[in-house]
C-alpha positions as CSV (number, residue, x, y, z in Angstrom):
1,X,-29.9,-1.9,19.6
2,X,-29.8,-3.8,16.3
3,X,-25.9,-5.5,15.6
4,X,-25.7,-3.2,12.2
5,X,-25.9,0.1,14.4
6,X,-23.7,-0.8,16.8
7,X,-20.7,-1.9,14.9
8,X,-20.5,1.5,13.4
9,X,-20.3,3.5,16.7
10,X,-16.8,4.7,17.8
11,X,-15.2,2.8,20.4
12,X,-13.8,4.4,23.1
13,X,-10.1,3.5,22.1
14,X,-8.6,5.3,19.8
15,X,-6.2,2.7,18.5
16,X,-9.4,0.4,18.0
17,X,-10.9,3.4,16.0
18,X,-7.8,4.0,13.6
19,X,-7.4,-0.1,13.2
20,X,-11.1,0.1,11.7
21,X,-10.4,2.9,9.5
22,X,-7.5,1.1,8.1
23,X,-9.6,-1.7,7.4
24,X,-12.2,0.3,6.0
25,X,-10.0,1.7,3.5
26,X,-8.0,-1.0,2.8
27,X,-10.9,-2.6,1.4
28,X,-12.4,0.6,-0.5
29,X,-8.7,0.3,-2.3
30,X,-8.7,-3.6,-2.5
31,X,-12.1,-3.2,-4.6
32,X,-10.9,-0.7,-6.6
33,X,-7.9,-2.7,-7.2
34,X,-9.5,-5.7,-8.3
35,X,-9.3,-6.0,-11.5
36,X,-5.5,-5.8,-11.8
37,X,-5.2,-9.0,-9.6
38,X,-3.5,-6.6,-6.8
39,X,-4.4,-5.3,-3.2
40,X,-3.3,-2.2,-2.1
41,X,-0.3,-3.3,-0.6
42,X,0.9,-5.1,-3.3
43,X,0.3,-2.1,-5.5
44,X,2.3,0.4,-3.2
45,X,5.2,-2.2,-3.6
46,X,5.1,-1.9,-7.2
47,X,4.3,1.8,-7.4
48,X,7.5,2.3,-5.1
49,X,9.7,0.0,-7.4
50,X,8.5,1.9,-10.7
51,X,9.8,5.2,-9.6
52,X,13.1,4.3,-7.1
53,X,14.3,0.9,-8.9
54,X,16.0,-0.7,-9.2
55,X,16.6,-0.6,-5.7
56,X,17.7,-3.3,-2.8
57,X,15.3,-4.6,-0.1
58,X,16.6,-2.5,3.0
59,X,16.8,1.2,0.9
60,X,12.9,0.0,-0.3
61,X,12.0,-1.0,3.3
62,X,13.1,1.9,4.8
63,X,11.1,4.4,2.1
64,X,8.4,2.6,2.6
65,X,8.4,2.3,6.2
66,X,7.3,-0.9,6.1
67,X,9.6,-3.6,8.1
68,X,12.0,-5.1,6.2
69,X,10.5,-9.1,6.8
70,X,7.1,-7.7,5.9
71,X,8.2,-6.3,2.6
72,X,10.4,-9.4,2.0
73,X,6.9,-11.8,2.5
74,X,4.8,-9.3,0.8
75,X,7.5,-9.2,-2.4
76,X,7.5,-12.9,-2.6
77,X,4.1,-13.3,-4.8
78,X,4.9,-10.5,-7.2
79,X,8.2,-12.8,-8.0
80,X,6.4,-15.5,-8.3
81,X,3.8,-14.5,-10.5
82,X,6.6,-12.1,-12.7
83,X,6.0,-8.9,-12.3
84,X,9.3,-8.6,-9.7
85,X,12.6,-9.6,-10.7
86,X,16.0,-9.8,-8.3
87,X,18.7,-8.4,-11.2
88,X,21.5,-8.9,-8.2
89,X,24.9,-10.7,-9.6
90,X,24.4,-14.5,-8.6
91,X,26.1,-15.0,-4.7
92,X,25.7,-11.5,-4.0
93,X,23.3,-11.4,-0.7
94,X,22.7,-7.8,-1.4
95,X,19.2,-8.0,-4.0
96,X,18.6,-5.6,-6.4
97,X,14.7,-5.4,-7.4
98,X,13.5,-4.3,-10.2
99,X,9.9,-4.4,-12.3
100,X,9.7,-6.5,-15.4
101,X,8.0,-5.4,-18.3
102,X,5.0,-7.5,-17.2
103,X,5.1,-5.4,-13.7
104,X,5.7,-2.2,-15.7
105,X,2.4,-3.3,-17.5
106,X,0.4,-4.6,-14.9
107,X,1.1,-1.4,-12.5
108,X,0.2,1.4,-15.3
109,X,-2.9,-0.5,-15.6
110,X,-3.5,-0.7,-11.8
111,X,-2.2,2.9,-11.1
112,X,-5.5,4.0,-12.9
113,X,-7.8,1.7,-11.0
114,X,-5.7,3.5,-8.1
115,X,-6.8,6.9,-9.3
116,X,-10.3,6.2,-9.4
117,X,-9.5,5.0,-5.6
118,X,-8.4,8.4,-4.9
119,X,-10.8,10.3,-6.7
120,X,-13.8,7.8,-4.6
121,X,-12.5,9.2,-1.4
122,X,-11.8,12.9,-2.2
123,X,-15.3,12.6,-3.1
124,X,-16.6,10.9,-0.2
125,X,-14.3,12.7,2.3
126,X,-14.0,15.8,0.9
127,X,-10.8,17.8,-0.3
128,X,-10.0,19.8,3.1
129,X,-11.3,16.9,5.3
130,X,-8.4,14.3,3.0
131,X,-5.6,17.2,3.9
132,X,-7.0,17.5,7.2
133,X,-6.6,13.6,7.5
134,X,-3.0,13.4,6.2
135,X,-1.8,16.2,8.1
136,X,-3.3,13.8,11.5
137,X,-1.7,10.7,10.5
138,X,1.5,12.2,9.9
139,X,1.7,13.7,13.1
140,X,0.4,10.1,14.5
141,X,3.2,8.3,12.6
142,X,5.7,11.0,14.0
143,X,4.9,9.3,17.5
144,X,6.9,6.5,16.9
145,X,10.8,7.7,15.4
């Protein structure tokens, strides 16, 4: 069996299966995503903060369901490179986050790149199969409260 065949059989373990899947799309998004200088991740950070901030670390955290030191390491290079601020009072331990207008910018020109994303895998998945697909990993994510 030739190596390029057998990476793209299904392992036996489930887990394995959905960790390559995550990859997989990860990187279809990350391509996509490219020319705004963002990955995905980094882009669902700034999408979140455009509609609900500004907002503090833990209320983010917990909408996103990302864990909090995760968010906190992923939020550091969109304050470094400005498109993040902290608008917190100075001493207060409680941030505040908010997008600058360079973030505003740089996340309406990503969220079409995003779109395009979407519109890829509707395509490639089909409409019923991507509802079909949500509906799984919500009931997947629902195994852990």
């Amino acid at each position: 069996m030739d190596k390029k065949t057998y990476e793209k059989k299904p392992s036996p373990c489930n887990c394995l299966n959905m960790r390559r899947a995550s990859h997989a799309i990860t990187e279809v998004y990350d391509d996509f995503l490219k020319p705004s200088n963002l990955s995905v991740s980094q882009f669902s950070i700034i999408k979140h903060l455009n509609y609900f901030g500004p907002i503090n670390v833990s209320d983010l955290s917990l909408i996103m369901r990302l864990d909090r030191t995760t968010l906190v390491r992923n939020l550091k290079p969109l304050e470094k490179i400005g498109l993040v601020e902290d608008i917190s009072a100075e001493g207060t331990r409680n941030r505040q986050l908010k997008l600058t207008s360079k973030g505003i910018e740089t996340y309406k020109d990503a969220e079409e790149l995003w779109q395009k994303a979407q519109r890829f895998l509707e395509e490639y998945l089909g409409k019923e199969n991507i509802l079909t697909f949500t509906t799984l990993l919500s009931k997947i994510e629902a195994l852990v409260p």
